[in-house]
MMTF fields as JSON, N, C-alpha, C and O atoms, coordinates in Angstrom:
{
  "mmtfVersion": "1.0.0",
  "mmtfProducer": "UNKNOWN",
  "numBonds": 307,
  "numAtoms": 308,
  "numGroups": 77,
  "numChains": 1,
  "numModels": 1,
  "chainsPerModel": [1],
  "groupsPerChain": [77],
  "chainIdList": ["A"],
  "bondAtomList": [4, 2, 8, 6, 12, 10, 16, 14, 20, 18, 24, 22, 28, 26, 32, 30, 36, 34, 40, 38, 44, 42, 48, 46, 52, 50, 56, 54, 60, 58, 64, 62, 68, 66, 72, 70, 76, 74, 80, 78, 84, 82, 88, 86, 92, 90, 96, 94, 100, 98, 104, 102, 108, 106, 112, 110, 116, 114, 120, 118, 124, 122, 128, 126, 132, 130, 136, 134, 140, 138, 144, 142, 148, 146, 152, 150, 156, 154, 160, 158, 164, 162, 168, 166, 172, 170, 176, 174, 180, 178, 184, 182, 188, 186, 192, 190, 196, 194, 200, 198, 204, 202, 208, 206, 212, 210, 216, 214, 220, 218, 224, 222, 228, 226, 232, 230, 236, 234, 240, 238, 244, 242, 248, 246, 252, 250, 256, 254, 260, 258, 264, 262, 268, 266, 272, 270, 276, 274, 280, 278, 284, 282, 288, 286, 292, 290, 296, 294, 300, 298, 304, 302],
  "bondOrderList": [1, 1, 1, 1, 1, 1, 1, 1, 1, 1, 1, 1, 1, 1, 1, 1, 1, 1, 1, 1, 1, 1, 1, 1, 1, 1, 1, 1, 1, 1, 1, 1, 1, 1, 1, 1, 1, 1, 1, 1, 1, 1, 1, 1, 1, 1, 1, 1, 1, 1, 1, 1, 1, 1, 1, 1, 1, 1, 1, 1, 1, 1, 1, 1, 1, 1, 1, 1, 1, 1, 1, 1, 1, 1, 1, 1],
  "groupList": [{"groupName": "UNK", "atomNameList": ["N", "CA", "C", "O"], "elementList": ["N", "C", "C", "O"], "formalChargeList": [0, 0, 0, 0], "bondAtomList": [1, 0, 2, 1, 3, 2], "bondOrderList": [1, 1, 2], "singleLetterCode": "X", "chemCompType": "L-PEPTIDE LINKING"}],
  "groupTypeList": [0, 0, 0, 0, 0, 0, 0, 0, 0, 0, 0, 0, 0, 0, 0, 0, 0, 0, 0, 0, 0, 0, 0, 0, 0, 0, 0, 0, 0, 0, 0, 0, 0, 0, 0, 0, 0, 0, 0, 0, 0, 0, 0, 0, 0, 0, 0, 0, 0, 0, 0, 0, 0, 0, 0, 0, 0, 0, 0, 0, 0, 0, 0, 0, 0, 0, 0, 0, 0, 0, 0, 0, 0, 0, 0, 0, 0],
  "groupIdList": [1, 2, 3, 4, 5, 6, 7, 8, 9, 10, 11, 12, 13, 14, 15, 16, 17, 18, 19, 20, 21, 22, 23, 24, 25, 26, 27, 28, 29, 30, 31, 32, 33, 34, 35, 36, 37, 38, 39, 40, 41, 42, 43, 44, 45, 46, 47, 48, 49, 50, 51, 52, 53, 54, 55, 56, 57, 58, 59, 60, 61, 62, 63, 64, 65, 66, 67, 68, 69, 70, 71, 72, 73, 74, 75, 76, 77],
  "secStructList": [7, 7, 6, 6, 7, 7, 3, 3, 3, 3, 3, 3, 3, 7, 7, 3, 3, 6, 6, 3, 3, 3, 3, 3, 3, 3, 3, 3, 3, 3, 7, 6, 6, 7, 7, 6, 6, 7, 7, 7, 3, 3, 3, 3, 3, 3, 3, 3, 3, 2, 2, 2, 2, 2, 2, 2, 2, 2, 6, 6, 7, 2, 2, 2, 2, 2, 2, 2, 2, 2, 2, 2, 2, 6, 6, 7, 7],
  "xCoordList": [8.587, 9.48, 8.836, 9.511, 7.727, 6.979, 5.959, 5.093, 6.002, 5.173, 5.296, 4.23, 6.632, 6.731, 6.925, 7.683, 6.128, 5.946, 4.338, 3.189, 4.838, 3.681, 3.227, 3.855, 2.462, 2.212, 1.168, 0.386, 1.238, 0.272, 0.626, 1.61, -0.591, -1.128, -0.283, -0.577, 0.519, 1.056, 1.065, 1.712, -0.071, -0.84, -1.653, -1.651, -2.887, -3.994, -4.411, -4.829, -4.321, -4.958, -5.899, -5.698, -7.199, -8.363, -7.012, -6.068, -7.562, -6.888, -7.897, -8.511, -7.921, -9.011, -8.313, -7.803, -8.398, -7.781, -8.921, -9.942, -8.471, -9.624, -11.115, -12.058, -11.178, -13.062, -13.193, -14.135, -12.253, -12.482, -11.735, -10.511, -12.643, -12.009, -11.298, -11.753, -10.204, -9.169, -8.114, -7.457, -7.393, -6.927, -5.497, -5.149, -4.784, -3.214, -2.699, -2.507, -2.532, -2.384, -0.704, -0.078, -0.072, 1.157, 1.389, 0.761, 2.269, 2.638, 3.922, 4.924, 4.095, 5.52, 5.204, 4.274, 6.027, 5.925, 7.356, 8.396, 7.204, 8.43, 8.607, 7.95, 9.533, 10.071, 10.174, 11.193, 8.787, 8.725, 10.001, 10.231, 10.82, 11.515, 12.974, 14.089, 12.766, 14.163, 15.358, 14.77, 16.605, 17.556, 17.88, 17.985, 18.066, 18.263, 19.085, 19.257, 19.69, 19.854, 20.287, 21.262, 19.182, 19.22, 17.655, 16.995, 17.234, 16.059, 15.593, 16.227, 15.018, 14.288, 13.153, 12.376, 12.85, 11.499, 11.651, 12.656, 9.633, 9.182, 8.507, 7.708, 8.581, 8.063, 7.427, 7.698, 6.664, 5.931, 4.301, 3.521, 4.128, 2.209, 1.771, 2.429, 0.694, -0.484, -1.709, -2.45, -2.105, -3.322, -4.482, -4.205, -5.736, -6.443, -8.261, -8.575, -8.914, -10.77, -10.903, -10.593, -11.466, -11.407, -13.029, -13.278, -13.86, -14.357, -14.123, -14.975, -13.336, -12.29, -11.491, -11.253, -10.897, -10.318, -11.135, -10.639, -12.578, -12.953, -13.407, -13.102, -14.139, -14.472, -13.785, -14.288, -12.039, -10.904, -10.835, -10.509, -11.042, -10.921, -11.999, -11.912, -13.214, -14.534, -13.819, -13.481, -13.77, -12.801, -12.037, -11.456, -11.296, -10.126, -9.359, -8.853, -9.048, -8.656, -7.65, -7.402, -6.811, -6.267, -4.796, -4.16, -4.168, -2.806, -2.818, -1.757, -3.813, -4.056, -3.7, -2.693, -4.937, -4.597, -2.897, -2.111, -2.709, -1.244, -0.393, 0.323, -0.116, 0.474, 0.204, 1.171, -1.312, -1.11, -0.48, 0.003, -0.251, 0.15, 1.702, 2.323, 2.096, 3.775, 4.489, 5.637, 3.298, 3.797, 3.103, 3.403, 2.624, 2.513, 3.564, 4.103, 3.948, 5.069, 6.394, 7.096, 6.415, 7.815, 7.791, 8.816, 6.446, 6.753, 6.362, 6.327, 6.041, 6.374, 7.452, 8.583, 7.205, 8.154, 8.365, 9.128],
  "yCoordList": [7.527, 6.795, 5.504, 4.476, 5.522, 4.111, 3.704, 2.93, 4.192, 3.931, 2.198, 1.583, 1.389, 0.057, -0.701, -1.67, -0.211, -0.793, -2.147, -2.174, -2.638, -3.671, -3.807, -4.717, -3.343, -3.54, -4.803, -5.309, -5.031, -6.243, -5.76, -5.411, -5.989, -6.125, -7.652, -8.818, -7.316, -8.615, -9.151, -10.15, -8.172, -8.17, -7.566, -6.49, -7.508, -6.544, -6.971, -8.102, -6.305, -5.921, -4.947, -3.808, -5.194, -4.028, -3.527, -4.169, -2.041, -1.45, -0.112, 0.337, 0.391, 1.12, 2.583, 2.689, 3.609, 4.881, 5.786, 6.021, 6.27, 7.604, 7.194, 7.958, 5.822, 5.332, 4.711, 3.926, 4.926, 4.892, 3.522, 3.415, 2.417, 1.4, 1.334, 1.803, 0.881, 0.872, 0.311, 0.133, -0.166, -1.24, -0.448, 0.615, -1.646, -1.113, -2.172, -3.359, -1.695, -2.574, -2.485, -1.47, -3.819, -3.905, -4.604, -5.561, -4.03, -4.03, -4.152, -3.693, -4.709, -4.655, -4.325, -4.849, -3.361, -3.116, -3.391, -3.327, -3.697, -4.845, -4.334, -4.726, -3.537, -3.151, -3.72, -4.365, -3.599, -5.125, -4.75, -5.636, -3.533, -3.618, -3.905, -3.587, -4.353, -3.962, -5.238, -6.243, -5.314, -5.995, -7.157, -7.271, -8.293, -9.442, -8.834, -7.626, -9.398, -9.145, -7.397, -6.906, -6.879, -5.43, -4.805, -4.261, -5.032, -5.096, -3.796, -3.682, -3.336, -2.345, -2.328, -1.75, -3.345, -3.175, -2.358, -2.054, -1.78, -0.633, -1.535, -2.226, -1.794, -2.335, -1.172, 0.011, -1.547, -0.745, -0.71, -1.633, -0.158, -0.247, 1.392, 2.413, 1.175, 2.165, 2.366, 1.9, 3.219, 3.256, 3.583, 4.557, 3.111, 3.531, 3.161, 2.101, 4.099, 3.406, 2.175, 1.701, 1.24, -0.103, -0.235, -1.255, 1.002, 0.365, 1.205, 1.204, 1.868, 2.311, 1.402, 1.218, 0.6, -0.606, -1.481, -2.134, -2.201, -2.916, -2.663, -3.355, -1.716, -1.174, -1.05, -1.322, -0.41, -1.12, -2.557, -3.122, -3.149, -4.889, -5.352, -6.119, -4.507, -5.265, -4.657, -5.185, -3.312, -2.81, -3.029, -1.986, -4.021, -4.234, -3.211, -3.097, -2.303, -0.918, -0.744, 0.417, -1.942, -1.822, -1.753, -0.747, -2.502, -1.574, -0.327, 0.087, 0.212, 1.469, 2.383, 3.061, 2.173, 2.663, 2.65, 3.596, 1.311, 1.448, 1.99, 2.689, 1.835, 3.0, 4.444, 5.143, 5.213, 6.715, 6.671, 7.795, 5.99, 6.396, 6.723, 7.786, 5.322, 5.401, 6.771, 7.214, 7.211, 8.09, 9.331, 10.393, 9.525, 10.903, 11.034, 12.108, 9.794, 9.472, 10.294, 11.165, 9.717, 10.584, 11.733, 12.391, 12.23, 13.397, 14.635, 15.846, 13.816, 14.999, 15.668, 15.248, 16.789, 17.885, 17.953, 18.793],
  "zCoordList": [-11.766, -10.894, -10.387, -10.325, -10.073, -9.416, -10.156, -9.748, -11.267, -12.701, -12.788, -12.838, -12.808, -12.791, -11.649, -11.615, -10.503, -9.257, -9.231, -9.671, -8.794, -8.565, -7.296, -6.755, -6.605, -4.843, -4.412, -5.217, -3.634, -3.407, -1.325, -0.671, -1.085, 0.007, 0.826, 0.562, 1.581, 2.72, 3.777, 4.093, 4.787, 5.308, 5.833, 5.235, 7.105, 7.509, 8.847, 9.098, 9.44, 10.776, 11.198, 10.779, 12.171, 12.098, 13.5, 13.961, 13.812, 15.248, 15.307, 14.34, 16.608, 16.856, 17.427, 18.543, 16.485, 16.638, 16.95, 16.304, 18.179, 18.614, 18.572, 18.366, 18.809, 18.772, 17.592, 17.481, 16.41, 14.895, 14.593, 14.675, 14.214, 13.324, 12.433, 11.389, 12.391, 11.204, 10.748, 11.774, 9.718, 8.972, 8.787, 8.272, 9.556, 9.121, 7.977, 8.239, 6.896, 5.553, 5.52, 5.824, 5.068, 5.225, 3.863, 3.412, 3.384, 2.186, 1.342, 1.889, 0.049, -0.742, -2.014, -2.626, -2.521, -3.897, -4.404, -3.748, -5.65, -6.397, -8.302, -9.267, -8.246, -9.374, -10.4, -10.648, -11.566, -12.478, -13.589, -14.412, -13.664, -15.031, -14.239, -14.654, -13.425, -12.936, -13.49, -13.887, -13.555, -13.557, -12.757, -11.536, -14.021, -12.626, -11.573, -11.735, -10.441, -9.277, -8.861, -8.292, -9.392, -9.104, -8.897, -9.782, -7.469, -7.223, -6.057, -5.008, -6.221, -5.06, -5.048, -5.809, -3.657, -2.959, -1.919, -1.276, -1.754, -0.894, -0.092, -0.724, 1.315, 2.172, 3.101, 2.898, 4.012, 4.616, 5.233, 5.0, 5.607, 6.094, 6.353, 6.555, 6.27, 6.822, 6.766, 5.901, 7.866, 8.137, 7.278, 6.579, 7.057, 6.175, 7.051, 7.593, 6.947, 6.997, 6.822, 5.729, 8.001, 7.623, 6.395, 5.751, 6.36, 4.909, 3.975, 3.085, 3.866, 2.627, 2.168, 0.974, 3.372, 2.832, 2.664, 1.746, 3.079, 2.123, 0.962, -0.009, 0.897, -0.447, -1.779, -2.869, -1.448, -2.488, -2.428, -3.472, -1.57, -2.128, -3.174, -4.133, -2.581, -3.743, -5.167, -6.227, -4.648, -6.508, -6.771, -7.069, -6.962, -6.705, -6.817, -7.934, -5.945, -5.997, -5.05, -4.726, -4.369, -2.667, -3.626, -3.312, -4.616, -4.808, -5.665, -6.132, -5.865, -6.341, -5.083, -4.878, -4.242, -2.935, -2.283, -2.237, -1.852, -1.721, -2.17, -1.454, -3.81, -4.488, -4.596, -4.895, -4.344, -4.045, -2.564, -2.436, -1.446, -0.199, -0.68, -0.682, -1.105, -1.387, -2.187, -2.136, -2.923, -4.005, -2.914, -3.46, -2.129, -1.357, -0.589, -0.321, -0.145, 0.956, 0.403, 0.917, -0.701, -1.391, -1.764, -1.945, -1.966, -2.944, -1.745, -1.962, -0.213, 0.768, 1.101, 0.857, 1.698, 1.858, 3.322, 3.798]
}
């Protein structure tokens, strides 16, 4: 289902939960097969380790990341 999603990071903020530093990543993912004017984007944010989140940036690993959140998001119960 989100196999042809493209996410990109749209923005980031550090915020400080329970003592714990951390990065609310805000985000869009954009349906690359989709139909001209037949489009569904996933907008949204969340929280993540602010060096979990840098560490996906050196890997470039942050819409990887974004995309397992989106895809836990849905496939909760």
């Amino acid at each position: 289902m989100m196999a042809e999603y493209e996410f990109i990071e749209t923005s980031s903020r550090n915020v400080t939960e329970d003592g714990e530093q951390k990065r609310v990543v805000s985000f869009r993912g954009t349906d690359q097969s989709s139909l001209p004017n037949e489009k569904l984007n996933v907008d949204g944010s969340f929280t993540m380790p602010l060096m979990e989140y840098f560490q996906a940036g050196v890997d470039g690993e942050l819409p990887t990341k974004i995309k397992e959140y989106v895809v836990a998001r849905l496939q909760a119960e």
